[in-house]
C-alpha positions as CSV (number, residue, x, y, z in Angstrom):
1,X,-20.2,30.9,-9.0
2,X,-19.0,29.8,-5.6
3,X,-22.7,28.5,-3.6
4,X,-23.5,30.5,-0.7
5,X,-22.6,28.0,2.1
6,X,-19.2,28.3,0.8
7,X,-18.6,31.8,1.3
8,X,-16.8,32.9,4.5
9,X,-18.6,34.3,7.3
10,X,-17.6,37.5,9.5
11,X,-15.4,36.6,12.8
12,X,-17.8,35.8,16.1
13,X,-19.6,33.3,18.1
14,X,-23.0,31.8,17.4
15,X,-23.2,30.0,21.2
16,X,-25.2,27.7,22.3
17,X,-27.6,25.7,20.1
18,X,-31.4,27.5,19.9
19,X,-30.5,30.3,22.5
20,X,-27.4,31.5,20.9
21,X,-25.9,34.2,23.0
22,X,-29.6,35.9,23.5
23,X,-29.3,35.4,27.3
24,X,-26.0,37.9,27.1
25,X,-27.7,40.2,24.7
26,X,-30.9,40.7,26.8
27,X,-29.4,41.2,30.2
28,X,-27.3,44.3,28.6
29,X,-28.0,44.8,24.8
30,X,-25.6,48.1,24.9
31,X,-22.8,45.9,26.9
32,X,-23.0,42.9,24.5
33,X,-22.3,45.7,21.1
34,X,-19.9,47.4,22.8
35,X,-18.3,44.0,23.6
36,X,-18.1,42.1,20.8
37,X,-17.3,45.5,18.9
38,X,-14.0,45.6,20.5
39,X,-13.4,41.6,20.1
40,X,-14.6,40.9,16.9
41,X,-14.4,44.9,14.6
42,X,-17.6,47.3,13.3
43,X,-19.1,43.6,11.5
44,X,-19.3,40.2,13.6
45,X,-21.9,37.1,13.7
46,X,-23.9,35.8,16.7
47,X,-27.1,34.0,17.4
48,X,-30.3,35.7,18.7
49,X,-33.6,34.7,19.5
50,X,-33.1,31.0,17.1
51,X,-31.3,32.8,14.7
52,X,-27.8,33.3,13.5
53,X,-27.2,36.9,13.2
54,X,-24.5,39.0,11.1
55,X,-24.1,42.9,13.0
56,X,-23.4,45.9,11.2
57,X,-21.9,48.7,13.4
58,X,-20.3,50.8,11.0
59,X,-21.9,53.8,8.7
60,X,-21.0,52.3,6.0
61,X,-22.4,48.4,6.3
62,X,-25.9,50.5,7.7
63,X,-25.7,52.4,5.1
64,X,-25.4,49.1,2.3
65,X,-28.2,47.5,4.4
66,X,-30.8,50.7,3.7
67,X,-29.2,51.1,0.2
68,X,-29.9,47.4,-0.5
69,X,-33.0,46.6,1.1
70,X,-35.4,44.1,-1.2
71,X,-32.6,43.7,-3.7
72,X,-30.2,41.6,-1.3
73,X,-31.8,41.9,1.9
74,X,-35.7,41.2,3.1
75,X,-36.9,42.6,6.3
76,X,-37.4,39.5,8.7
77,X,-38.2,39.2,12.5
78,X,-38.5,36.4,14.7
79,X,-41.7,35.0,15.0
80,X,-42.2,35.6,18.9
81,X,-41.4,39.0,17.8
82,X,-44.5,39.6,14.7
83,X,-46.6,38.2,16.6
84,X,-46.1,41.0,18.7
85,X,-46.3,43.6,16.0
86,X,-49.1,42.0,13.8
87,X,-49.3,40.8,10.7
88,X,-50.4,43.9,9.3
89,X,-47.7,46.5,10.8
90,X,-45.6,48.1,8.3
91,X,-42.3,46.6,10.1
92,X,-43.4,43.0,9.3
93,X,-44.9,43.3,5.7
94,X,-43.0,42.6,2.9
95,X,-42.8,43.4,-1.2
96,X,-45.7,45.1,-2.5
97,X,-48.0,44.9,0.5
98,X,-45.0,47.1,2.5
99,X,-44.6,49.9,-0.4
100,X,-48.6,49.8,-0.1
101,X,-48.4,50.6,3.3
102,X,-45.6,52.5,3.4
103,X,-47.1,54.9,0.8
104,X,-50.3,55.3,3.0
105,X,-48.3,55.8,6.1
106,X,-46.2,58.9,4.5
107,X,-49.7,60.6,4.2
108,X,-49.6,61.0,7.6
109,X,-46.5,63.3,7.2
110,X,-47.1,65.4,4.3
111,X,-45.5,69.1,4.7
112,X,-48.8,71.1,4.1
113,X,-50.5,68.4,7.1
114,X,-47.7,68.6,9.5
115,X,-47.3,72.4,9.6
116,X,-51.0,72.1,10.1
117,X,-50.0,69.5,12.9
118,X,-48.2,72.6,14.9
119,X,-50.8,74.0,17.4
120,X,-52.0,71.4,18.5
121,X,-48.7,69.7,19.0
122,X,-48.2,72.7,21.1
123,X,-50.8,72.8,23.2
124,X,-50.1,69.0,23.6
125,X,-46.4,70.1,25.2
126,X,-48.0,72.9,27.1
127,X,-50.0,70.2,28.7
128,X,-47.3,68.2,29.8
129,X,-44.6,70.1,30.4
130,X,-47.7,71.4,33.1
131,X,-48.0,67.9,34.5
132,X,-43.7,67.9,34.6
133,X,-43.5,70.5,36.5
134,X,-45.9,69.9,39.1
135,X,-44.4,66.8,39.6
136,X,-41.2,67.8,41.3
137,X,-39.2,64.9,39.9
138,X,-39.3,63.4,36.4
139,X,-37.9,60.5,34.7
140,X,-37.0,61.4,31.3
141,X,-37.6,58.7,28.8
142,X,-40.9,57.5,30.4
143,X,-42.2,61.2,30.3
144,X,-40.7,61.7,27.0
145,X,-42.5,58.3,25.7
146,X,-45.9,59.3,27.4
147,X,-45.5,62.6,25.0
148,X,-44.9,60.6,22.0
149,X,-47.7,58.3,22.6
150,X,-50.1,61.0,23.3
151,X,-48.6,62.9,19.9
152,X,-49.4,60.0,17.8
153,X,-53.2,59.1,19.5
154,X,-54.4,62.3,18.8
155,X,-52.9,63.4,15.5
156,X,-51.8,60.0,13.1
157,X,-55.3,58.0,15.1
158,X,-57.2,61.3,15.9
159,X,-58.5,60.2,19.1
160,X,-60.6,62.8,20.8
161,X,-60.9,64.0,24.4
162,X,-64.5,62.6,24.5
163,X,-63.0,59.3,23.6
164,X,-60.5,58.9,25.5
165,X,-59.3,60.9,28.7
166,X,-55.8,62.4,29.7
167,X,-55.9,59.4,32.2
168,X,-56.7,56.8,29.7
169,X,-54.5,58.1,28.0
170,X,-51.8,57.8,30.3
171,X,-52.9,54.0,30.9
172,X,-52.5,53.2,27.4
173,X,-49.3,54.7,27.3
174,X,-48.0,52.4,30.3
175,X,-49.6,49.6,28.6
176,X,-47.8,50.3,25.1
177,X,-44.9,50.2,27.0
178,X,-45.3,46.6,28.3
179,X,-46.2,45.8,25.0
180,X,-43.0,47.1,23.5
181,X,-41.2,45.6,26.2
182,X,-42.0,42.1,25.3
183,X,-40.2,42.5,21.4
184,X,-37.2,41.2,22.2
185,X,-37.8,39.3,25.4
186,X,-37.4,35.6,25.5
187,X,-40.6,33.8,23.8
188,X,-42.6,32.0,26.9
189,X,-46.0,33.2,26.6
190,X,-47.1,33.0,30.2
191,X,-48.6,35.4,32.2
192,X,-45.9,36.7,34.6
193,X,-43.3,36.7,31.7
194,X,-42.2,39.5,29.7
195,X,-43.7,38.3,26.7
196,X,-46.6,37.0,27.8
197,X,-47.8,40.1,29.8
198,X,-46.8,41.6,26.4
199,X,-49.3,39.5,24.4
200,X,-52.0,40.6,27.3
201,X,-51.4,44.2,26.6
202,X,-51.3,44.0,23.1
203,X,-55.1,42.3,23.2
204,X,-56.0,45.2,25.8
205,X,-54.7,47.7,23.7
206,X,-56.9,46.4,20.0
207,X,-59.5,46.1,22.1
208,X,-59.4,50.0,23.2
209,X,-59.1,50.8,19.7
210,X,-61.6,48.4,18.5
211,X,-64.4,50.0,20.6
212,X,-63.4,54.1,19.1
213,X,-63.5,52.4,15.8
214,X,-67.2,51.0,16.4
215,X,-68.2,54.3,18.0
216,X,-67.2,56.5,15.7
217,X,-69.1,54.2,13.0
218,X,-71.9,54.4,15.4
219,X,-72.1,58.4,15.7
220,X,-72.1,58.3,11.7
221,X,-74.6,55.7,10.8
């Protein structure tokens, strides 16, 4: 059987030593695909965040990746980056522990409790396409995240108006958004860097949670 290190790798550049080419990838992640697409075809290596990397572009490769996951492939992600996410999050578990949770998380998405799901997810849109349209001017994706956030805080966490306001809200929204932000910046954990104002929202954010969690245990005790 020919060893592993033999075998030959797909055409590309793994740059410089540590960074790799993650400079190039986080100043224009759509630029750098569509570039090394065209230099290097739909499957080419480079080095991110410490790592050397193989991309799939095509259907097909995506599709062998999914197909294959756990039999030749284990979901991994740079430290800087679970950190971020926790060890607990379904994206960074692995083996048993991830069909555990990922069993637990499809709950949440049953057909019979998602059709039941439907008015209020209306009267959730009602409430901000409201707010849209007294604003005069509305940046999509921000608005459209804001809607997704609030979607998922009060049906998959079931967070109440008397425990959290439309303002709130809002605020933990914005903050979720720094948070996200940080996933695939470059790993210096200082205050006025990506990451590290990422780490800082991610404490503020468990902290909010925490303190409905202890309430709620409060009101039933």
């Amino acid at each position: 059987m020919t060893p592993y290190a033999d075998l030959p790798l797909p055409p590309g550049n793994l740059g410089l030593p540590l960074l790799g080419e993650t400079l190039a990838f986080l100043r224009d992640p759509l630029a750098f695909a569509e570039e090394r697409q065209a230099r290097y075809g739909r499957v080419y290596k480079t080095g991110l965040f410490g790592r050397p990397t193989v991309v799939f572009t095509a259907p097909e490769g995506i599709r062998f990746l999914l197909a294959n996951e756990y039999r030749y492939f284990s979901v991994s992600w740079p430290a800087t980056t679970a950190r971020l996410l926790g060890p607990g999050s379904i994206s960074v578990a692995e083996g048993d522990l991830h069909k555990r949770q990922r069993r637990l998380f499809q709950r949440a998405f049953d057909r019979e409790l998602v059709s039941s799901y439907v008015p209020q997810m209306e009267s959730i849109a009602k409430k901000h396409a409201r707010r849209w349209q007294m604003t005069g001017e509305l940046a999509l994706c921000p608005a459209i995240s804001e809607f997704t956030f609030d979607l998922a805080c009060r049906l998959i966490i079931g967070m109440q108006d008397n425990e959290c306001s439309e303002a709130e809200v809002r605020e933990l929204s914005r903050r979720f958004a720094l948070c996200t932000a940080g996933l695939f910046a470059l790993p210096i954990p200082l205050p006025l860097a990506k990451y590290g104002r990422a780490l800082r929202q991610r404490q503020l954010l468990l902290a909010r949670i925490r303190r409905i969690v202890v309430a709620r245990q409060d009101a039933t005790d």
